[in-house]
C-alpha positions as CSV (number, residue, x, y, z in Angstrom):
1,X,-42.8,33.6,-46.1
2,X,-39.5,34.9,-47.4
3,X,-37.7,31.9,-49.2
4,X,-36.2,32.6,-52.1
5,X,-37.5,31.8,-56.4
6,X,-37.2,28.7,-57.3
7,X,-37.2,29.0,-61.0
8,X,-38.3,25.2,-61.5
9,X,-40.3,25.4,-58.8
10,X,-42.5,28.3,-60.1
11,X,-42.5,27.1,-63.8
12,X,-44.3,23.5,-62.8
13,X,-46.9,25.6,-61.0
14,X,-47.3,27.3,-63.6
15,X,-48.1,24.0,-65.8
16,X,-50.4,23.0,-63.5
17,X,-51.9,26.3,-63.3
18,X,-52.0,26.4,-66.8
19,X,-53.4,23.2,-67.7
20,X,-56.1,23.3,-64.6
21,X,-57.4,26.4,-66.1
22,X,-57.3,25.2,-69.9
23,X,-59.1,22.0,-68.8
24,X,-61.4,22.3,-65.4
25,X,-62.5,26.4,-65.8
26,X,-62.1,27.3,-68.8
27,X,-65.1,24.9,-70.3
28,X,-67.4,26.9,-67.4
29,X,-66.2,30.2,-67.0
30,X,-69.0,31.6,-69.8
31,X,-71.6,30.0,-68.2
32,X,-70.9,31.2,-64.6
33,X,-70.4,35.0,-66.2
34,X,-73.7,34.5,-67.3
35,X,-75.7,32.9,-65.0
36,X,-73.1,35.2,-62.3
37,X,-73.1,32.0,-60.3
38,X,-70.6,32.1,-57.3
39,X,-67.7,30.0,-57.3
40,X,-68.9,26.8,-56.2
41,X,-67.5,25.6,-52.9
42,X,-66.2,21.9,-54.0
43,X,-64.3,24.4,-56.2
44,X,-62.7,26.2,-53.8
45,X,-62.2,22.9,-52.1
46,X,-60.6,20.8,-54.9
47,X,-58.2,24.4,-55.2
48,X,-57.3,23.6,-51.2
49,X,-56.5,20.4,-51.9
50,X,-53.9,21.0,-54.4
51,X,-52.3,23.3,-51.9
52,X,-53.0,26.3,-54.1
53,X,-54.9,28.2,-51.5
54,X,-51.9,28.5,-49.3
55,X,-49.0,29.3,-51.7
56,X,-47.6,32.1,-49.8
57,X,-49.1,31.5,-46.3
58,X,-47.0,30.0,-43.3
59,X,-46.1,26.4,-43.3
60,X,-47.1,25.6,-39.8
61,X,-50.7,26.5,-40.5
62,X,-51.0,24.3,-43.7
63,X,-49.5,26.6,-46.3
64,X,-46.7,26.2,-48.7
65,X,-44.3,29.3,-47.2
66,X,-43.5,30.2,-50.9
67,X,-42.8,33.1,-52.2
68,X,-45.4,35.5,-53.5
69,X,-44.0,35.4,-56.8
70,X,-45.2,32.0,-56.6
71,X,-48.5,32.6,-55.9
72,X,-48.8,35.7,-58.3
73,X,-47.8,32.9,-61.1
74,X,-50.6,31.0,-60.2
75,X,-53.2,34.0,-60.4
76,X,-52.4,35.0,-63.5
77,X,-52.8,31.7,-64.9
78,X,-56.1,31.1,-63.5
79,X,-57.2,34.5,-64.6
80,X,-56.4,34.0,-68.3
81,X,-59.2,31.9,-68.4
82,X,-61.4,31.9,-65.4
83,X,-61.3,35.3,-63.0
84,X,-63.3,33.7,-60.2
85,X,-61.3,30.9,-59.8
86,X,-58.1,32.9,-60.1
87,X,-60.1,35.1,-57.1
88,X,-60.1,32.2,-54.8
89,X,-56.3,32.2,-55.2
90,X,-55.9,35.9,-55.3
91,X,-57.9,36.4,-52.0
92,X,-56.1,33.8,-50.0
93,X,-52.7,34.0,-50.8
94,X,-52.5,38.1,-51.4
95,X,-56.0,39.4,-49.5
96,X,-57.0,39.3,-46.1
97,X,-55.3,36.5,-45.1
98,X,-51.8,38.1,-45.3
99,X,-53.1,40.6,-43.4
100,X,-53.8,38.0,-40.4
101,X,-50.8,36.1,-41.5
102,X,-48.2,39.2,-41.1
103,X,-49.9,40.7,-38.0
104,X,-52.3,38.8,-36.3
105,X,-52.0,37.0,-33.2
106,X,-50.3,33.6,-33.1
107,X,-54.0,32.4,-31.6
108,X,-55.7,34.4,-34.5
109,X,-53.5,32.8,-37.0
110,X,-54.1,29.1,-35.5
111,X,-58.0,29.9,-35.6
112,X,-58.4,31.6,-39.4
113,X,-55.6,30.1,-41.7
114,X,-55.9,26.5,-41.5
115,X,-59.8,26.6,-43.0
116,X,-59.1,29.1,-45.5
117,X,-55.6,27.0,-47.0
118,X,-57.8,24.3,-47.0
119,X,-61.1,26.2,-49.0
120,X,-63.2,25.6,-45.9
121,X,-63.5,29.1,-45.7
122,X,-62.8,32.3,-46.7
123,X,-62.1,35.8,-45.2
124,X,-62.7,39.0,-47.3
125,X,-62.0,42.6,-46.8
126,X,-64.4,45.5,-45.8
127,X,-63.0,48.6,-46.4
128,X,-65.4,51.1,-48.4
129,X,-68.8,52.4,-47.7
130,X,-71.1,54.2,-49.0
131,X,-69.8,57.5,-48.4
132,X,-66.2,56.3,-48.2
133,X,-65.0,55.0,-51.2
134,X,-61.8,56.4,-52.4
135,X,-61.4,58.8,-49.7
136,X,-61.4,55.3,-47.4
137,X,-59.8,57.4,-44.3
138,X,-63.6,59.3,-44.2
139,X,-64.7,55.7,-42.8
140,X,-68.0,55.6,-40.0
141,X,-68.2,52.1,-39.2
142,X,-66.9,52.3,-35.3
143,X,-65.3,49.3,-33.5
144,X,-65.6,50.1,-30.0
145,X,-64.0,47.6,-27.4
146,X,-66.1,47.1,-24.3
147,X,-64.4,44.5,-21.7
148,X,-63.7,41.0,-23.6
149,X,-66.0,41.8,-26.9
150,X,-66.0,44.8,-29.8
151,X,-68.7,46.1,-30.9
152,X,-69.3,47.1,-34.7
153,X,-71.7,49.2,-36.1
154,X,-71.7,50.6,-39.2
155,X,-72.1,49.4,-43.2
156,X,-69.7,48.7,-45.9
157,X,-70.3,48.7,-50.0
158,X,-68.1,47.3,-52.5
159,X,-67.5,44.1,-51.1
160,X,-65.8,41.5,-53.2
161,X,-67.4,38.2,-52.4
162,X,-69.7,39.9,-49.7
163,X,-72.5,37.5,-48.6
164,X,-71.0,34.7,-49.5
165,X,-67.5,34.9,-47.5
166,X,-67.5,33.4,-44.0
167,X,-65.7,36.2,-42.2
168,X,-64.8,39.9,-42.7
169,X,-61.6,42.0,-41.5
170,X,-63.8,45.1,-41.2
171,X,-61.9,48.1,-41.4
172,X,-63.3,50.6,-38.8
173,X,-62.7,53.4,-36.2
174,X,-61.8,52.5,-32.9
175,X,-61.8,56.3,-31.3
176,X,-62.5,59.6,-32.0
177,X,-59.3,60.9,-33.6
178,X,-59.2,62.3,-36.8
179,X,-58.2,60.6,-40.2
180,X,-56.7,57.1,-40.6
181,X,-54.9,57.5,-36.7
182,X,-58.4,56.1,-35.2
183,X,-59.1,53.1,-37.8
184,X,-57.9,49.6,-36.6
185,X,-59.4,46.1,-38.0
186,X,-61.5,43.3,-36.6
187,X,-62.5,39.9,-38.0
188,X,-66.6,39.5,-37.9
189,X,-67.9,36.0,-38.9
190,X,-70.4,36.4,-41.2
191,X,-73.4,34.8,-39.1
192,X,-72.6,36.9,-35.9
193,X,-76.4,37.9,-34.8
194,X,-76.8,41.7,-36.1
195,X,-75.1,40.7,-39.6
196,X,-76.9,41.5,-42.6
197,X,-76.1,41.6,-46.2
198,X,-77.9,43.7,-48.8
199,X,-78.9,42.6,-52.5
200,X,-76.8,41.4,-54.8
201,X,-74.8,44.2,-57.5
202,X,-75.4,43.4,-60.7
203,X,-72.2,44.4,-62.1
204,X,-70.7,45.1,-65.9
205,X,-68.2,42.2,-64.9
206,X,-66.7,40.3,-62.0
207,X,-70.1,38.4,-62.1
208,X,-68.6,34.9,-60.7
209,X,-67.4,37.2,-57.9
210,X,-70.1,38.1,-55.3
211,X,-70.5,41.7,-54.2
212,X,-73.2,43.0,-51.6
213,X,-73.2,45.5,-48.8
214,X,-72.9,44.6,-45.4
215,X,-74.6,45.8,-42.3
216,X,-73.6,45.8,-39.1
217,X,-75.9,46.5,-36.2
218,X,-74.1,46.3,-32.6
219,X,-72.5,43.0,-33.7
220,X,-70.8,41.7,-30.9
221,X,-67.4,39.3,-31.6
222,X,-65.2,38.6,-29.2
223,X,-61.6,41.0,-28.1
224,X,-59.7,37.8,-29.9
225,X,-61.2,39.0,-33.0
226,X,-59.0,42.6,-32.8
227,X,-56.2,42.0,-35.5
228,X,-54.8,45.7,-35.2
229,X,-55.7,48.6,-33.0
230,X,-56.0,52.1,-33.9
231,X,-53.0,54.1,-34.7
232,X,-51.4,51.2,-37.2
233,X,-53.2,52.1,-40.4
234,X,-49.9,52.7,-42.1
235,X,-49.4,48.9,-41.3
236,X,-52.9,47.9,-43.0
237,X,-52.0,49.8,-45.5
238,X,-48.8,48.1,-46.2
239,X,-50.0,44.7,-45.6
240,X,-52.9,46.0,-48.4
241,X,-50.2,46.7,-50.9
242,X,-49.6,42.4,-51.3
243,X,-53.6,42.9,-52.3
244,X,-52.8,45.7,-54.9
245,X,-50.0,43.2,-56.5
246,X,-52.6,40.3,-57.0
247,X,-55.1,42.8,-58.3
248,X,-52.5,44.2,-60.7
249,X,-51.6,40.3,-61.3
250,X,-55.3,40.1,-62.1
251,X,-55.2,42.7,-64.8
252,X,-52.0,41.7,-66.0
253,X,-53.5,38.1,-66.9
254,X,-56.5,39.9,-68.9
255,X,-53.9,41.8,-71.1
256,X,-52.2,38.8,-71.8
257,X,-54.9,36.4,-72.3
258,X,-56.3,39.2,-74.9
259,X,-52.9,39.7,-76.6
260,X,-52.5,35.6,-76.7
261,X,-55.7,35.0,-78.2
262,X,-55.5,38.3,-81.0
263,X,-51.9,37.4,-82.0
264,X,-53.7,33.6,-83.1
265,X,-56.8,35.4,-84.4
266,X,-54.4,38.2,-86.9
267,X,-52.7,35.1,-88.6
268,X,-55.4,32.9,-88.9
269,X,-58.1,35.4,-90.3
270,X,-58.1,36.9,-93.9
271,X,-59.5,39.9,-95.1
272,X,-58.7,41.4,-99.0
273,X,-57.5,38.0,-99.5
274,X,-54.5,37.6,-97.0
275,X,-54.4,37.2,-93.1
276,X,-54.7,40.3,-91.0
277,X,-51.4,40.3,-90.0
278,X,-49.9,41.8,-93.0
279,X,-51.7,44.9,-92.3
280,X,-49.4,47.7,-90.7
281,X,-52.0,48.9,-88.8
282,X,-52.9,45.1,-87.0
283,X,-48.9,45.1,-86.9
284,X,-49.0,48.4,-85.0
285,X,-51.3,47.6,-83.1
286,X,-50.5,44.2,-82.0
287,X,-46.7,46.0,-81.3
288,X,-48.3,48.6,-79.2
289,X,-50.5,45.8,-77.1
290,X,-47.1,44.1,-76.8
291,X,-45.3,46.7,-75.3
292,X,-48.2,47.7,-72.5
293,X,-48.1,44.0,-71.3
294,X,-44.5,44.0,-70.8
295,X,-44.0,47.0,-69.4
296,X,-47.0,45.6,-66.4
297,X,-45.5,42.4,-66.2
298,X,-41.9,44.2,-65.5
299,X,-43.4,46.2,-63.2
300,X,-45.5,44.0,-61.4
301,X,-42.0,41.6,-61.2
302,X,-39.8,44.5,-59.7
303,X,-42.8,45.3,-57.3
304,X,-42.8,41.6,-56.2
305,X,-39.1,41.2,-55.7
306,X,-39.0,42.9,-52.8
307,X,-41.7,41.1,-51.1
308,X,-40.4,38.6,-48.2
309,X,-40.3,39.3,-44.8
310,X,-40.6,42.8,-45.4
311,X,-44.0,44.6,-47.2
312,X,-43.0,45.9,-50.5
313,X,-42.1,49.2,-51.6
314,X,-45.4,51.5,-52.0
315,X,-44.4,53.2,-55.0
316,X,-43.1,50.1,-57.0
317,X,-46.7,48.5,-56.1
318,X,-48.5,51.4,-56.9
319,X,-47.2,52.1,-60.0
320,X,-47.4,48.1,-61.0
321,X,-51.1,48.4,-60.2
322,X,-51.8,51.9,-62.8
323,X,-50.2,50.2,-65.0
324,X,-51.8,47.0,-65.2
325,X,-54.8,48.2,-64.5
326,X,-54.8,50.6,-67.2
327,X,-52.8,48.8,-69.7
328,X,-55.9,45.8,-69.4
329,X,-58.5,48.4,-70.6
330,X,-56.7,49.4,-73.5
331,X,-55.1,45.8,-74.1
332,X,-58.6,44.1,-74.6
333,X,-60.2,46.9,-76.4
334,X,-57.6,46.5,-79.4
335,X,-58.0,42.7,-78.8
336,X,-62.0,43.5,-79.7
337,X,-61.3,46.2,-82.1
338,X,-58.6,43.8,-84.5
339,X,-61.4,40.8,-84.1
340,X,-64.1,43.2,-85.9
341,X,-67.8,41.6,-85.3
342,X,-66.2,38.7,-83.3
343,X,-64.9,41.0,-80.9
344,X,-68.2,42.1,-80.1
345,X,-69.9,38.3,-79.6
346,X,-69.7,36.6,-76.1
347,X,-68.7,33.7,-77.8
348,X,-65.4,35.0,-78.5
349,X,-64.8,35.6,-74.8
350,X,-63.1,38.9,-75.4
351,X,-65.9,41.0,-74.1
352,X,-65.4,39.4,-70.8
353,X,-62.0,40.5,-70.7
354,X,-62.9,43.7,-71.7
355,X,-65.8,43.9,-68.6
356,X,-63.8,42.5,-66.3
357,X,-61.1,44.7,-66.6
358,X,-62.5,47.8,-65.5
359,X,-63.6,45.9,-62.3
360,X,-60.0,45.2,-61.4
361,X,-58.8,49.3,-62.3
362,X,-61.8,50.3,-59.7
363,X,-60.8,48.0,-57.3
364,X,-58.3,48.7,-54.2
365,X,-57.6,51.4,-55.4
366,X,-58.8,53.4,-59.0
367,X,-56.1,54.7,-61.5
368,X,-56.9,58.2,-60.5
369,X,-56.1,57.1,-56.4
370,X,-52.9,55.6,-57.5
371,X,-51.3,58.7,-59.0
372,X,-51.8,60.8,-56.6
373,X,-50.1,58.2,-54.0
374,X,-47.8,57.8,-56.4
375,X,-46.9,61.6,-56.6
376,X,-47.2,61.5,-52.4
377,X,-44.3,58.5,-52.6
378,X,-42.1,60.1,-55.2
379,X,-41.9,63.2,-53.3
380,X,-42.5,62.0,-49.8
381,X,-44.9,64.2,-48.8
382,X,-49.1,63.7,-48.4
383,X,-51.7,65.6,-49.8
384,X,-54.9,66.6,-48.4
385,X,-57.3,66.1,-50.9
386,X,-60.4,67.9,-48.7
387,X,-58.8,71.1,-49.0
């Protein structure tokens, strides 16, 4: 998992990333915002296949043992044009799966990996609930291990690609301390008996990308299934931060496919009889959009670096993520506002963008969340926010 960049080596995935999504997504990525049709699972497949699944999982279980630089590449170029197919990537290579990946059991790791590098099946993470969204650590879903099984009961909201993933590293408390020292994690296979998934949200965007609550009533899976006990959140957490990188990743690819597509659309369009570039104020603005995706993409690369064997820094990912995240909202709103009327139409695809990116700054994490662990980092100390 920690080999080093191979500059040639990242720049052909990129190609193929690039061209894949120009020619195989691109053409349907309206039409499944629309009719919010799930990935389809040849999809996912055909994405297994071409070993993108597993860019920065372990060799020995099918992956490709790259670096997550690598894989990040990949995301964004997906994203530009297609967010559910860059989510297949995305949850793979920087979701759950690292989580089992970096500390899971050997026999856990022989069991989950193989079918989800392959797009046989997928793992996605529980973490919220209704009452816990932000303030995840206020968690009620209980894990309780009796003999050889665990037993989970509880619920979870805000699951990305909930109902339609095959398994779930459920985030949940194992005892009765306080805080984040009782929560642990436990993989629950979507059709254990007592499993039950609540209607589809119909959300502003990420509408290729399935999100439902999930109930569990006394679901039973077996003590294998225990990836961490209690009393390693701090671990979770840091295995979480490679999932705040693809999300930033995520955002970062909005902001650029915007900026791409305006910096064409300025030059090409007149208005008072000459293109809209001329104008100082599309030149400001297109300067000002400019500077925001560099200074995520810079961020997001520093945060990255230090990704190997070792988690990354929490700050550097933390403040990658704000940024992005942020930089995306404002990014494809000037995209929209310097298209005028087109801006406004689905046909010009810029909307999307637009919708989409507020799912990625609520997700893992809002903007809000991320300062205030940013200030915790850069002075070292927590805050209680119930106080």
């Amino acid at each position: 998992m920690g080999s080093a960049i191979d500059a040639d080596e990242q720049r052909a995935l990129k190609e193929v990333a690039a061209k894949l999504a120009a020619e195989r997504y691109a053409p349907r990525a309206e039409e499944w915002d629309r009719e919010r049709t799930a990935f389809p699972h040849e999809e996912r497949r055909y994405l297994g296949e071409l070993g993108l699944l597993g860019i920065a999982l372990p060799e020995r279980h099918g992956g490709g043992g790259a670096p997550l630089q690598h894989a990040l590449t990949v995301i964004e170029e997906l994203a530009k044009e297609c967010r559910p197919a860059a989510f297949q990537v995305f949850e793979s290579n920087t979701g759950p799966a690292q989580v089992v990946a970096r500390l899971g059991s050997e026999e856990q790791r022989e069991r989950f990996l193989p079918p989800i590098i392959s797009g046989e099946a997928t793992l996605a993470v529980a973490i919220s609930e209704p009452d816990a969204g932000s303030a995840a650590t206020d968690m009620k879903t209980k894990a309780v291990v009796e003999g050889d099984k665990v037993v989970v009961s509880g619920s979870k909201r805000w699951i990305s690609n909930g109902g339609e993933a095959d398994h779930y590293l459920v985030y949940a408390r194992m005892n009765d301390e306080p805080g984040s020292k009782a929560i642990g994690a436990v993989i629950v296979e979507a059709d254990r008996p007592g499993v039950s998934f609540g209607e589809r949200e119909r959300l502003m965007g990420f509408r290729g990308i399935p999100s439902a609550d999930i109930r569990f009533d006394d679901v039973e899976v077996p003590a294998e299934n225990l990836v961490l006990g209690p009393g390693r959140f701090r671990e979770l957490f840091g295995a979480f931060s490679i999932e705040r990188l693809g999300n930033a990743t995520m955002s970062l690819a909005l902001g650029q496919a915007a900026l791409d597509r305006t910096k064409r659309y300025v030059q090409e369009r007149d208005q008072f009889g000459k293109p809209l570039v001329e104008f100082q104020n599309v030149q400001m603005t297109l300067a000002d959009m400019l500077l925001q995706v560099e200074a995520a993409r810079l961020l997001i690369q520093r945060a990255a670096a230090g990704v190997g064997e070792n988690l990354p820094n929490s700050l550097d990912v933390s403040l990658a993520k704000c940024t992005a995240n942020e930089m995306a909202k404002r990014v494809t709103d000037l995209a929209m506002q310097l298209h005028g009327g087109n801006g406004y139409t689905e046909e010009f695809g810029l909307e999307r963008l637009h919708r989409d990116s507020h799912g990625w700054a609520l997700a893992g994490g809002t903007p809000a969340m991320q300062r205030i662990r940013i200030v915790s980092e850069m002075l070292g100390r927590s805050f209680d926010q119930r106080r």
